[in-house]
C-alpha positions, 0 to 999 in steps of 0.5 A, spaced: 107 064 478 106 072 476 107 074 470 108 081 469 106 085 463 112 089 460 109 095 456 114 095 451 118 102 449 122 103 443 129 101 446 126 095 448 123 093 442 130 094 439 133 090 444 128 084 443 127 085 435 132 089 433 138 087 435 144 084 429 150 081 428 151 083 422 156 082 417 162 088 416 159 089 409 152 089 410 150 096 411 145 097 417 141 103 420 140 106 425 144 103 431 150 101 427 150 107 422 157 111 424 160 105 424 158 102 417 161 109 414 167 106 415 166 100 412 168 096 418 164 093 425 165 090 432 160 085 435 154 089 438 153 091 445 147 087 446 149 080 445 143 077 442 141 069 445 142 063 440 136 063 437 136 070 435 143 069 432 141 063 429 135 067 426 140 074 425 145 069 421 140 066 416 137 074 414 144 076 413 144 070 408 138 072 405 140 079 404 146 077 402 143 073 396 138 079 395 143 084 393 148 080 389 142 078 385 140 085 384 147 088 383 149 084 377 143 087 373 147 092 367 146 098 370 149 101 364 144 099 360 139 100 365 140 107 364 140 107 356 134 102 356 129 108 360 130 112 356 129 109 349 123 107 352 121 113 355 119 110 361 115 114 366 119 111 372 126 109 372 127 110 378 123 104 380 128 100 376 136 103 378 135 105 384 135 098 386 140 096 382 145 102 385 141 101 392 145 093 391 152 095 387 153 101 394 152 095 399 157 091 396 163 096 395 168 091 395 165 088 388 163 095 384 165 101 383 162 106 387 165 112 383 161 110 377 155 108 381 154 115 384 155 118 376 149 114 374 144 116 381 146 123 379 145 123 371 138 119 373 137 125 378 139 131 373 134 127 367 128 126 372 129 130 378 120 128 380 120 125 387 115 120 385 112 114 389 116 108 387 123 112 387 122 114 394 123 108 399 130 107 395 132 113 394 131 116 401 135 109 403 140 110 400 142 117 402 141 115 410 146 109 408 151 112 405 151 120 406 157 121 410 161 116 403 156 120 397 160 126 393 157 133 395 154 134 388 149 127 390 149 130 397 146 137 394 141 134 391 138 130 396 138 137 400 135 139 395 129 135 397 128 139 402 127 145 400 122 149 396 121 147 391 121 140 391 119 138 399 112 140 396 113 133 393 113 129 398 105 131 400 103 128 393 096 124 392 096 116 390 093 110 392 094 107 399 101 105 398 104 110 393 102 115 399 106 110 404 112 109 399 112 118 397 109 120 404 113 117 410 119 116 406 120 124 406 118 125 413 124 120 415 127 124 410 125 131 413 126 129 420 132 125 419 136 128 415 138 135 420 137 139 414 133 146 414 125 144 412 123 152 410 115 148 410 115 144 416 107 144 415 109 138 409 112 134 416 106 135 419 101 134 414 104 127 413 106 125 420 098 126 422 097 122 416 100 116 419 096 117 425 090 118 421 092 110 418 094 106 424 087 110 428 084 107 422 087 100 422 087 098 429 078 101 429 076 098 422 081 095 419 086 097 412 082 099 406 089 096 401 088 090 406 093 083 404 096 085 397 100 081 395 103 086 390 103 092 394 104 091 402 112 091 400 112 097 396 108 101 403 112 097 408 118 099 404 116 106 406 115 104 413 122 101 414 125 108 412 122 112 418 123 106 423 130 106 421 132 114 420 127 118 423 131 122 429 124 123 433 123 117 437 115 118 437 115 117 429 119 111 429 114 108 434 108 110 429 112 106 424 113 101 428 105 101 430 104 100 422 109 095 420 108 091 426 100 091 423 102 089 416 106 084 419 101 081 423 096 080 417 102 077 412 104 072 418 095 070 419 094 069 412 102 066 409 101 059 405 108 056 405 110 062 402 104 064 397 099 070 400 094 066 401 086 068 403 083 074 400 087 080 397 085 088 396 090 088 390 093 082 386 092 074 386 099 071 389 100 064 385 108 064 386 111 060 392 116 066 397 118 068 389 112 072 385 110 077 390 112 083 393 109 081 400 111 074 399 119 076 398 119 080 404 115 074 408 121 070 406 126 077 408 123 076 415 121 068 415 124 065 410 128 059 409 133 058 402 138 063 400 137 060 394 130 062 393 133 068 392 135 066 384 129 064 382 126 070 385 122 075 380 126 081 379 119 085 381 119 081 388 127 082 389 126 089 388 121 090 394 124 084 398 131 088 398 128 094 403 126 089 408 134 086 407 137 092 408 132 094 414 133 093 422 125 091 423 123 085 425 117 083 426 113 080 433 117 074 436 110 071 437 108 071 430 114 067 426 111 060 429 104 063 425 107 065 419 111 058 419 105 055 421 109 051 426 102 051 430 095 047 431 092 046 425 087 047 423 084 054 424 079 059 421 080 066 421 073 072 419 076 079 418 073 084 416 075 090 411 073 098 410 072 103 404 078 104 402 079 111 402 074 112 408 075 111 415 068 111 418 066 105 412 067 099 416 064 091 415 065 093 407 067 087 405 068 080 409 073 075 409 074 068 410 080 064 411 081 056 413 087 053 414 090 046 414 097 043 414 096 041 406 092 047 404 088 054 405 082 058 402 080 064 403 073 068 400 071 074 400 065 078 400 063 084 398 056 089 399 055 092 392 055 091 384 061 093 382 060 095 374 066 100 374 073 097 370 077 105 370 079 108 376 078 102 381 080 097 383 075 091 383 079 087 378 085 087 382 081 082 388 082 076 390 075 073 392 077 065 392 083 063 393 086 056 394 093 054 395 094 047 397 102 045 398 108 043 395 110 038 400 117 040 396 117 047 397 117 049 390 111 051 387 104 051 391 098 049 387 094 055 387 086 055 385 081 060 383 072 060 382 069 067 379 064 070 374 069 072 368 067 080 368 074 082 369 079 076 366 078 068 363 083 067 369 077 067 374 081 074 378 078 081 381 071 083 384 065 081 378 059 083 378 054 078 382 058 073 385 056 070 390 060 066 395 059 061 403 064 058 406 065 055 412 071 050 413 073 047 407 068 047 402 064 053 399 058 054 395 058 060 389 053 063 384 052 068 379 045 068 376 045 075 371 040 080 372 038 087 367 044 091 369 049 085 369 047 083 363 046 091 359 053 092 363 057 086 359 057 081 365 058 073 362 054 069 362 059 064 365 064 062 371 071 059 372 074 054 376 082 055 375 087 051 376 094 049 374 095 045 368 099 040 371 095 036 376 090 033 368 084 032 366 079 031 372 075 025 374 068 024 373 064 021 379 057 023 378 057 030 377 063 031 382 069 033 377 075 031 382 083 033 382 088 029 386 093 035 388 098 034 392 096 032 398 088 033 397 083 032 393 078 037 390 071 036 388 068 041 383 060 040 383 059 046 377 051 047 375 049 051 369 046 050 361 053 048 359 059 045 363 066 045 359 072 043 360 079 046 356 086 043 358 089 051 358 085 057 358 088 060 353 095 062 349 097 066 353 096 062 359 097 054 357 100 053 365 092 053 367 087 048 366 079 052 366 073 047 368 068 053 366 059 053 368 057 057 362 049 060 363 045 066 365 045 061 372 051 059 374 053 055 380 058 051 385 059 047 391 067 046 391 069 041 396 076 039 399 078 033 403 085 031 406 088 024 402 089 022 411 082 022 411 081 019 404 088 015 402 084 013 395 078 015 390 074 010 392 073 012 399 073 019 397 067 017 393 063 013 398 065 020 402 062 024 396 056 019 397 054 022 404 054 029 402 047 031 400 046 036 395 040 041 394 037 044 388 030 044 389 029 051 389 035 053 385 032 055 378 026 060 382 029 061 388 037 061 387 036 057 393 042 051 394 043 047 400 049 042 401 052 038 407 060 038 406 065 033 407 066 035 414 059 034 415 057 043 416 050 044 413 052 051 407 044 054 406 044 059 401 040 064 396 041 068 391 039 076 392 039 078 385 041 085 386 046 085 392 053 083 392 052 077 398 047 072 398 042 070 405 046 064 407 046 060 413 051 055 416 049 049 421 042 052 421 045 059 425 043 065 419 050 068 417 050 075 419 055 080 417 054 086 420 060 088 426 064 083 424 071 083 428 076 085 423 080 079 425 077 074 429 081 067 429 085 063 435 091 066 434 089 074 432 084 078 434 082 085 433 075 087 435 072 092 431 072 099 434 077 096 440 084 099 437 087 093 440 091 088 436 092 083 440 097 076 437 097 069 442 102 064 439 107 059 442 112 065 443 107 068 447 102 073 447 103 080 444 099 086 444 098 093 440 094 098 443 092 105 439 091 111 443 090 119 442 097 120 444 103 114 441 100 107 440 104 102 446 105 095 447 105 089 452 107 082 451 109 077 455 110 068 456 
């Protein structure tokens, strides 16, 4: 049979994505807008099938539990609380507080609500980054129940002076949450703009990143702490812009986010290498997480062991008509084949002509994944950067619970002890499995401070590790990981430090350090004893490590892993299987379910939902999908 590609419009994208049968007290956006002002709602036109009610009954549950969660913070003290402090950003922590107590009419005082939003105003009139994706929800949501004072002073948003702000500089996030909210603001709002530039300007950067993402990739790529806070900005123009053609670039780069969350999510951890932040939490310590869980989640009462910072970010997506791509909700549940592997590729962060700056390698299985992270130069740089904020190693091996995935690190310990951030010189190869590791201090490590040491990090609860030869071996969960480390001095501490007893160290201490991890699966390998005749198989080479830097090992699953050391670079020479690893054009998603060829402007997604495709033009980006 013929199947016929569907290019898909905005109206079809909210008939297919969109579409809710929400509950009377749950304020929605656009299509249900005039008829929550009055607090009241009829089933929609659009009857959606079984599975999307289903699926549309568990996120209002999930939203639900997110804003009584919030809404129960004392916001009186809140506000007295910012002052005392003097903190710079209080708009951060009330305004979800005022965003929940308004969804929830029935329980609290509107009246009062609306009193603090305006003295919170009066006392910090800035428009700032993380005030704005709050801020501008609210006023969409509620603006026809808001007193006229409130009203007046979101005019005043758009008008001179303060509709300047809203071109304010900041990292790629803070520039999503400040930028895109004000143009939603401006477009959506009917209000007169005296410097309609501020619109443009602001339009013509979203263009400008959604170009760059579907060419060479995002520069703040899969940050657990981050991708929130920028996809919070996004849902505001999704939901309120009147312009049918920003709503569609708003959904161009949500749908871009969603695609890279869904790839990489482990069971409710952002697993695989990040840009900024290191996601040690299962669906509850991440930004990116509670929003996984807002869009693909299961228990509402997740929700009460939610951090407080990841509640915040999850409470946009909740109160959002989004919804990711069908086709990816079986990758981002893992409801897949297993295992795969997935390359990426990731550019300088401000540019958007540097591809191939970093690379990227992530394996999963259905009991863990790992990611790497490579990047071209030493970095000796710790103000005004972001190098201690990388993810280069990440383990995460599952909770057969769901509670609390285990979550393990390798890295030199420039930036932290807990073996976190972009340190100067380590040296990673991956395939599958098992990775191989170096540091080795050259001139300028050693005169910018580097330690001569690295960490494997882990948490304290799985013990002290066994000894088989020079293997140290953890049972975790439904693995086992071996840790071969080599250097002057190998030390093992129960926790890394006071301020983190939770985590166990195995550290490999010298000028010259290096590791081979390995994991295997307790199918394959059911007791100790056959995971040592396993580990007997394997060979090992360090010949050539103290002259040449040079170590070969065949792995567990029985993959040759060649690497040298290139003393003053960021990436060693490496060959996997006898093929020399070349980085240079590497796609910036290359896996069996997600694909984006460099410079191709195609995002493309094949899944058991069906196969999926986003496409960027000169004009708007356009979509195609089929069974």
């Amino acid at each position: 049979m013929k199947i016929k590609l569907l290019p898909i419009t905005i109206a079809t994208l909210i008939t297919l994505i969109a579409t809710a049968d929400w509950a009377a007290d749950f304020p929605v956006t656009r299509n249900l807008l005039s008829t929550w002002q009055s607090i009241s709602y009829t089933q929609s036109e659009t009857l959606p099938t079984p599975a999307e009610s289903e699926a549309e009954a568990a996120f209002k549950t999930r939203s639900l539990a997110i804003r009584e969660k919030i809404a129960t913070e004392d916001l009186d003290k809140l506000a007295i609380w910012w002052q005392k402090r003097n903190i710079e950003d209080p708009h951060k922590y009330l305004l979800p507080v005022i965003l929940s107590r308004l969804s929830l009419p029935e329980k609290y005082n509107r009246q009062h609500t609306w009193d603090v939003l305006l003295k919170l105003d009066k006392d910090k009139p800035d428009i700032y980054h993380f005030r704005s994706p709050y801020d501008v929800r609210i006023f969409f949501l509620f603006r026809h129940n808001m007193p006229q004072n409130v009203e007046a002073s979101y005019r005043s948003m758009v008008d001179t002076p303060r509709v300047g702000e809203w071109l304010e500089q900041g990292t790629e996030n803070h520039m999503f949450m400040q930028r895109i909210s004000g143009l939603a603001l401006m477009d959506g709002s009917g209000f007169p703009n005296p410097l309609p530039a501020t619109a443009a300007t602001n339009e013509a950067w979203l263009r400008a990143e959604i170009n760059k993402f579907l060419t060479i990739g995002q520069g703040e790529f899969h940050s657990s702490t981050y991708y929130g806070y920028a996809i919070g900005g996004l849902l505001n123009l999704y939901d309120f812009a009147h312009t049918p053609e920003l709503r569609q670039l708003a959904k161009a780069a949500l749908d871009w986010y969603a695609v890279n969350m869904a790839i990489r999510l482990s069971w409710g951890t952002a697993g695989g290498a990040e840009s900024r932040g290191f996601d040690r939490g299962t669906w509850d310590n991440s930004g990116l997480s509670s929003v996984a869980w807002i869009w693909w989640g299961d228990s509402p009462e997740i929700a009460q062991r939610m951090n407080k910072g990841s509640m915040r970010v999850a409470l946009l997506a909740g109160l959002s008509d989004y919804r990711p791509p069908p086709q990816l909700r079986a990758i981002a549940k893992k409801e897949i084949e297993l295992p795969f592997q997935l390359t990426a590729s990731h550019p300088g962060y401000y540019s958007y002509h540097e591809n191939n700056q970093f690379w990227e390698t992530f394996y999963i299985t259905k009991d863990y994944s790992l990611g790497t992270l490579l990047d071209s130069q030493r970095s000796y740089q710790t103000q005004g950067t972001i190098n201690a904020q990388y993810a280069t190693y990440k383990l995460v091996v599952r909770d057969p619970k769901g509670v609390s995935n285990a979550v393990i690190s390798l890295a030199g310990t420039f930036h932290t002890p807990m073996a976190i951030g972009r340190s100067p010189g380590d040296q990673y190869l991956q395939e599958k499995g098992a990775v191989m590791y170096q540091l080795r201090l050259n001139e300028r490590d050693k005169a910018a401070g580097v330690p001569g040491r690295s960490h494997l990090i882990l948490p304290s609860r799985y013990g002290k590790p066994q000894q088989y030869k020079n293997w140290y071996i953890w049972q975790i969960e439904n693995i086992w990981l071996c840790a071969h480390p080599s250097g002057e001095n190998i030390n093992w501490q129960e926790s890394v430090s006071e301020k983190e007893p939770d985590y166990q160290m195995l550290a490999a201490i010298g000028t010259n350090t290096a590791w081979i991890t390995d994991v295997g699966s307790m199918t394959d390998y059911p007791d100790l004893a056959s995971l040592q005749k396993a580990l007997d198989r394997t060979k090992i080479d360090f010949n050539q490590w103290e002259k040449l830097g040079k170590v070969t090992y065949t792995s567990l699953q029985g993959d040759n892993l060649d690497i040298t050391y290139q003393a003053n670079s960021g990436v060693g020479k490496a060959k996997i299987n006898n093929k020399e690893r070349v980085l240079q054009d590497w796609a910036v998603l290359d896996s069996p379910y997600v694909k984006e060829e460099l410079n191709s402007g195609i995002l493309q997604i094949i899944s058991p939902g069906g196969k999926w495709h986003l496409q960027g033009t000169l004009n708007q980006p356009k979509w195609e999908e089929k069974n």
